[in-house]
C-alpha positions in Angstrom: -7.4 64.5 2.4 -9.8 67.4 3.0 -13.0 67.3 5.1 -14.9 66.4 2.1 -13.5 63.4 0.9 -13.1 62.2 4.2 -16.9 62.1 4.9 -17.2 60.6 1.4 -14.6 58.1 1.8 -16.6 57.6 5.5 -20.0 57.3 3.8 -18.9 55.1 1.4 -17.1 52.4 3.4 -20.1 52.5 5.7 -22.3 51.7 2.6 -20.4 49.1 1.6 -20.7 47.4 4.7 -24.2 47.2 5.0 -23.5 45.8 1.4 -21.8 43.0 2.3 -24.0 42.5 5.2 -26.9 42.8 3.2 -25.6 40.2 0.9 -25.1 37.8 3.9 -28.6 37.7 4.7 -29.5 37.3 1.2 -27.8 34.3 1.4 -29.0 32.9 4.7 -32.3 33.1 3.6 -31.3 31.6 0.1 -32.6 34.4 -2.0 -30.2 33.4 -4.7 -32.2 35.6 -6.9 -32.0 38.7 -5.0 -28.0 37.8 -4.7 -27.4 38.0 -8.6 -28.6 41.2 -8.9 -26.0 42.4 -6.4 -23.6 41.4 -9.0 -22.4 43.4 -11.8 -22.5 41.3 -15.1 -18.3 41.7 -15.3 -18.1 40.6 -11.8 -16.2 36.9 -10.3 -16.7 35.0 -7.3 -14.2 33.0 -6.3 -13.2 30.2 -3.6 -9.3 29.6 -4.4 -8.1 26.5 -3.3 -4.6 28.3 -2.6 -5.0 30.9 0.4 -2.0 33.2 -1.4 -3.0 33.0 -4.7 -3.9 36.3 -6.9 -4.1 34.7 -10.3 -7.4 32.5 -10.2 -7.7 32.3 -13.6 -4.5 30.1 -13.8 -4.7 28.0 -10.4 -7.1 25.7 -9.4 -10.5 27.1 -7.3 -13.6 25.8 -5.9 -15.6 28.4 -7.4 -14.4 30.8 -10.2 -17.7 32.3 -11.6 -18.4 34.7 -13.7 -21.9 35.7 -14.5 -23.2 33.2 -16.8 -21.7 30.3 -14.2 -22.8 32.1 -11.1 -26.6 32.2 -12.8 -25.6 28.1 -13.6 -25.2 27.9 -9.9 -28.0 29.6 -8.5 -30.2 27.2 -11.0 -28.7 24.4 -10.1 -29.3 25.8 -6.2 -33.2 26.2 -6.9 -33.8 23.8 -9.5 -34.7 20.9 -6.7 -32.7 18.7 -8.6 -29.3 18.8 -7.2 -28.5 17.6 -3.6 -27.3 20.5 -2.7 -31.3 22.2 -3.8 -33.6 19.4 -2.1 -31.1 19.1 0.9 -29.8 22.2 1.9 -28.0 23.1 4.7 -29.8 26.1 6.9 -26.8 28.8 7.5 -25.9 31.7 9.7 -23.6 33.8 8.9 -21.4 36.7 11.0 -19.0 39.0 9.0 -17.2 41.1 11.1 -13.3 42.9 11.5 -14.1 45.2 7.8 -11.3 46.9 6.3 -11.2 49.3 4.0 -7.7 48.6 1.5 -8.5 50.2 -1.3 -10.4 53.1 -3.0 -10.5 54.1 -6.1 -12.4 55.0 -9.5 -15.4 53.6 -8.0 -13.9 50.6 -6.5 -14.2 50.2 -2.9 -12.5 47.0 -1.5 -13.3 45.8 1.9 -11.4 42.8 3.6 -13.7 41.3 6.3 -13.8 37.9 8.1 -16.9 35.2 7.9 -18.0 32.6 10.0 -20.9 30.5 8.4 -22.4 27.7 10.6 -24.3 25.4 8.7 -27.2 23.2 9.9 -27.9 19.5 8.4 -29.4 16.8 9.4 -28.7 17.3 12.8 -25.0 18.7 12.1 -23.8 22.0 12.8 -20.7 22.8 10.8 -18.5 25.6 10.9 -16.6 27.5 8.4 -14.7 30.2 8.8 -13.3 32.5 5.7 -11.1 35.7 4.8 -13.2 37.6 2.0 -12.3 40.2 0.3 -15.2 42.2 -1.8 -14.7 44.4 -4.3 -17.9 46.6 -4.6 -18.3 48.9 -7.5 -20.3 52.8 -6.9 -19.9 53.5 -10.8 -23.9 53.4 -11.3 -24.3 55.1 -8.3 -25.8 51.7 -6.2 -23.1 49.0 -5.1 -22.8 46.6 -7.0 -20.1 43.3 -6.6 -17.1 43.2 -9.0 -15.6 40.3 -7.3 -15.5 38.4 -4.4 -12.9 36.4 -3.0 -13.7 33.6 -0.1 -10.0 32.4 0.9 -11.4 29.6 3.5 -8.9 29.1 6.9 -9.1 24.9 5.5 -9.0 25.7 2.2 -6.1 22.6 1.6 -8.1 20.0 3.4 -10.8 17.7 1.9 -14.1 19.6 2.7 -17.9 18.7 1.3 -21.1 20.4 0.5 -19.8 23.5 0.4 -21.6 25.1 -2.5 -23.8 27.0 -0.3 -20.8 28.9 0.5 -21.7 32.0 -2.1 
């Protein structure tokens, strides 16, 4: 690889990084809004139930959103109607350990780790997550073609997770 796509390749990992951090606090401070428009309209989100699975359109998931349910989400999120709107849990996030695994024809994928703790009613929980983003350059600003949150309990009963995004 020359010197030039090296420092490109450099610049653009370190872009989508503060992506994904970016994204993070979007969510910790429940701008759902501002979160949809870091999605491209062809984009999924997706919280398999099965850590190994690739095929989420044939296996059961938490989440498997594409644009019109992640915009059915978010309104349900604001609306104040839904427990999970008039009662929500206060989150922090940390994403750390990024690495790049993929490049190409304006793809960039990044596998990280997350740990959210989540605040309610006097409860601290913790969850803690291998994502995997796939961030699209075509338009020139990043924009998320999937993301994939393959939680470490994924098998076990959990609750009120739909803050997760």
């Amino acid at each position: 690889m020359d010197d030039r796509n090296a420092l490109f390749s450099q610049q653009t990992f370190a872009r989508s990084i503060e992506f994904i951090w970016r994204e993070a606090e979007l969510l910790d401070r429940r701008d759902y809004r501002a979160w949809l428009d870091l999605w491209d309209t062809t984009g999924f989100y997706v919280v398999p139930i099965d850590a190994q699975t690739t095929d989420y359109a044939a296996t059961l998931n938490y989440a498997y959103d594409d644009h019109d349910m992640r915009e059915k989400r978010v309104q349900r999120m604001t609306s104040g109607y839904s427990a999970s709107a008039s009662d929500a849990a206060r989150t922090v996030r940390t994403v750390s350990r990024f690495t790049p695994t993929s490049e190409a024809a304006d793809i960039v994928e990044v596998k990280s780790a997350q740990v959210i703790v989540a605040h309610k009613r006097g409860v601290s929980t913790i969850f803690a997550a291998d994502l995997t983003h796939k961030i699209s350059f075509a338009t020139g600003e990043p924009r998320l073609a999937e993301k994939v949150i393959r939680l470490i309990d994924s098998t076990d009963a959990l609750s009120a997770i739909g803050f997760l995004l």
